[in-house]
N, C-alpha and C positions, 0 to 999 in steps of 0.2 A: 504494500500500500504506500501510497505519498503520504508525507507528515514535513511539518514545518521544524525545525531544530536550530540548536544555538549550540558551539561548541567550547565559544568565549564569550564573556562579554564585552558588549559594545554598540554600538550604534546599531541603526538597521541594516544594516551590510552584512550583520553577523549571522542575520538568519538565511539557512540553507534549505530547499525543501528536495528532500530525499528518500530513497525507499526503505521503508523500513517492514520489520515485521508487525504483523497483524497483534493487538493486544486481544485478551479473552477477560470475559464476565468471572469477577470471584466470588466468593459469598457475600452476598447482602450487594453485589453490584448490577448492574446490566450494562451489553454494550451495543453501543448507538453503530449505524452508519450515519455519520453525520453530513444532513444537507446543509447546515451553515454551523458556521463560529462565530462568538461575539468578540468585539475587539474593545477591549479592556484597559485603562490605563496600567492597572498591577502589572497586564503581561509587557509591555516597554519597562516599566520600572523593575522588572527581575531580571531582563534582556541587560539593562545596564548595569546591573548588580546592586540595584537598594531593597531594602526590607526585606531582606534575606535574613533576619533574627525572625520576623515570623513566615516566611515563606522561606526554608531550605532551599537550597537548587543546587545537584548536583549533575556538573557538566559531565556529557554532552546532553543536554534536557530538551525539552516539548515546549509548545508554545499553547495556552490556552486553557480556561477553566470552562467556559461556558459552549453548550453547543444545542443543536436540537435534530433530529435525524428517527429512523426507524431504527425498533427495536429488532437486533439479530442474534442475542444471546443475551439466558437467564441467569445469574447464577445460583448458587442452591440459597434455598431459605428467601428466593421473593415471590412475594405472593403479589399479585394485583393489576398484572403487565406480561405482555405476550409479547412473544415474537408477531413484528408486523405493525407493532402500535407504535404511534406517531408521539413522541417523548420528548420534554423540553429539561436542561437540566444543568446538575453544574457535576466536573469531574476533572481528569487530568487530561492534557495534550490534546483538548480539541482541533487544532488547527491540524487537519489529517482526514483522512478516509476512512477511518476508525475508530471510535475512541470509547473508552467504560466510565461510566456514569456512574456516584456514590449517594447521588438525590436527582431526583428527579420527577413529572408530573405530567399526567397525560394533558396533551395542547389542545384548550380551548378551542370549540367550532370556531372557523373562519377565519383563526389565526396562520398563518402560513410560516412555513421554515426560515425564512428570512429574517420575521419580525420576532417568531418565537427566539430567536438565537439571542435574540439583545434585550432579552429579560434579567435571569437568572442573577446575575452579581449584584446588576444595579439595585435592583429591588429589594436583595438584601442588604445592600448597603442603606436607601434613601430609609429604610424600616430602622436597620440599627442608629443615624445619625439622629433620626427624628427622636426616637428611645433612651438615648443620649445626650441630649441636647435638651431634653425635660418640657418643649414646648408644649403647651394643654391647648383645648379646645376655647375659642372666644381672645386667644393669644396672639400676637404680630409675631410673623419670624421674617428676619433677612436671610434671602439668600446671594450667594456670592456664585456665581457661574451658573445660574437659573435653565439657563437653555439647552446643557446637557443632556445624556443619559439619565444621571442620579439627578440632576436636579431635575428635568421631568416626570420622574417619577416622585419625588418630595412634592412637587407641586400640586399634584395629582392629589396624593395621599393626605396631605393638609389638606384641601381644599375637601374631600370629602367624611374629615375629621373637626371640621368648621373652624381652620385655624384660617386667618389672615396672612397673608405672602407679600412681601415687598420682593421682587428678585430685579439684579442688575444682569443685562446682559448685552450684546453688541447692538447698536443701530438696527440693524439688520433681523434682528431675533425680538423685536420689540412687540409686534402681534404676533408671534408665537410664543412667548410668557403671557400677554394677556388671554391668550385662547385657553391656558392651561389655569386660566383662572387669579391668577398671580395681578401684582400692584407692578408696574415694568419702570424700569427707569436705566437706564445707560450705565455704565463704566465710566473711567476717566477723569478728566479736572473733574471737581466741584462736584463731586458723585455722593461724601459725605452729607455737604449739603441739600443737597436732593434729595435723599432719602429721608434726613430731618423733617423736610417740607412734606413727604408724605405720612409720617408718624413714629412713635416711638417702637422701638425694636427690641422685644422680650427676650430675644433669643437669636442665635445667626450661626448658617453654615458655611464655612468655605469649600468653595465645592471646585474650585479653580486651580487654587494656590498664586494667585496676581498678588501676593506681599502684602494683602489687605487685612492681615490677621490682627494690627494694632489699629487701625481704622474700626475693624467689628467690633473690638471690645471696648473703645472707646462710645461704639453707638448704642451697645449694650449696658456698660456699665460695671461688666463684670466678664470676667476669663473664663469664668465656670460655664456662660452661658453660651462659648462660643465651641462649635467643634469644627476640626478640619480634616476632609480627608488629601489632603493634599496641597500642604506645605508642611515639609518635615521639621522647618526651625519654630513650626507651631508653640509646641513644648517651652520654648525659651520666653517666653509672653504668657506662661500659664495658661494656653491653652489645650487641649486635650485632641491629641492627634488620633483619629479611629482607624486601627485596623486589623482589631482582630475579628473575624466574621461570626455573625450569631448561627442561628438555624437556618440553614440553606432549603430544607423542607417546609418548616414555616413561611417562611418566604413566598417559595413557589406557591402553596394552599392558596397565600391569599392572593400572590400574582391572579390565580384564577378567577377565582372569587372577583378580586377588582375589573376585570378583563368580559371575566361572563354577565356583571350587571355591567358593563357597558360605561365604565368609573375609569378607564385608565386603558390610555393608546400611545405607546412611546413610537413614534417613527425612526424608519430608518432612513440616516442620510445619504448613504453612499455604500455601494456594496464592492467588495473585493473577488478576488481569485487568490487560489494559495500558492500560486507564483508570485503575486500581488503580497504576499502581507507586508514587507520591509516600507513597502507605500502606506499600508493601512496603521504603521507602528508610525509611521513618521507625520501622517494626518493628524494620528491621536494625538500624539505629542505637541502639535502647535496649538491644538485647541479650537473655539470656536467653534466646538459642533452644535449641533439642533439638532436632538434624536441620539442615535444610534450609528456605527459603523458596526458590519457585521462582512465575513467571508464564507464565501459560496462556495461550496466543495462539490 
């Protein structure tokens, strides 16, 4: 089978797609043929060697947590999933023709392979920040990089939690934070400002890492109230950097849940080939997405 690999780290250059052999379903796993992979910031940031205290990586490694594909092997002890069933889920090395799944959930009618791919991480992540970050119902939260993956899916989940969303995001991404229900306001000079003008902020995610970790907590008032998942000098500002993952299973539950009442659509913005990834790592990395980046196997 093709799989995407990394032998060193480093830039997107690093990554190689080559043939490898086939993995198999162990107990308590299944294994997907995967029609797509979601494209992750973690998997750039393990490519380049950070957060390897909670992500191990030993070279020459896979690329990939997230994927969704048909089910082609059980292993002993799952109950509730057949070969043939159409599975969204999180696991190891999805960027590949293959890959074994450690959680997982059967995909929502009318959800297609594409958009199922670029569920699974975010979802758990917008769920652990939100969890994190302590904002309640009837509360304002700031978000900092709104028009993402996580932050479309935080906007989503607020909004049908009855929290209030201030989120900043590019010019460009301005009716799409308001469509997800969110209060929109730009980036850039005079953005503190702005956001004042729209109200006070209980709580704030940084979901970007733009070096706005002492602008949050200044709008907040407190360090406690800010999380981030991406900026690592977080921590040095008494802010609380998230990353260690809750229930991937939970997760998915209510991805469905949110999805089958018709509460929550993360688009995808651009889709890959797994010739393609070292493009789809160096997209991610500059930022600026709307939705989802996901690769097509």
């Amino acid at each position: 089978m093709k799989k995407v690999i990394y032998a060193e780290f480093g830039g997107p250059d690093v990554l190689q797609l080559l043939d490898a052999e086939e993995p198999h379903a162990g107990p308590g796993e299944v294994r997907v043929a995967v029609r797509a992979a979601g494209v992750n910031p973690v998997d750039w940031r393990l490519r380049e060697g950070q957060v390897l205290g909670a992500h191990p990586v030993t070279l020459p490694a896979g690329v990939g947590l997230d994927a969704a594909g048909v089910v082609d092997e059980v292993g002993d002890g799952v109950e509730g999933v057949a070969v043939g069933d159409h599975v969204f889920g999180e696991g190891t090395d999805t960027y590949a023709e293959f890959s074994v799944l450690n959680a997982w959930a059967q995909m929502p009618t009318g959800l297609t392979f594409e958009e199922a791919a670029g569920y699974p991480s975010v979802m758990e992540t917008a769920l652990r920040v939100l969890r994190e970050v302590g904002v309640q119902p009837g509360q304002t939260l700031l978000v900092s990089g709104a028009a993402g993956g996580v932050g479309s899916a935080v906007l989503q989940i607020a909004r049908e939690r009855g929290i209030t969303v201030i989120g900043t995001a590019s010019p460009a991404n301005q009716e799409y934070v308001r469509g997800l229900g969110a209060v929109a306001t730009t980036y850039g000079a005079g953005w503190v400002e702005r956001v004042r003008g729209l109200g006070k902020a209980d709580a704030a995610l940084d979901l970007a890492g733009a070096g706005v970790i002492s602008e949050l907590v200044e709008l907040t008032g407190d360090p406690r109230k800010v999380v981030s998942i991406a900026d690592l000098d977080a921590p040095k500002l008494g802010v609380r950097f998230s990353n260690q993952a809750g229930s991937i299973r939970d997760a998915l539950a209510e991805t469905v849940r949110l999805i089958s009442g018709g509460k929550l659509h993360i688009p995808v913005q651009k889709s890959y080939t797994l010739p393609e990834a070292a493009a789809a790592h160096a997209d991610s990395r500059s930022g600026h997405t709307r939705g989802r980046r996901v690769i097509l196997v």
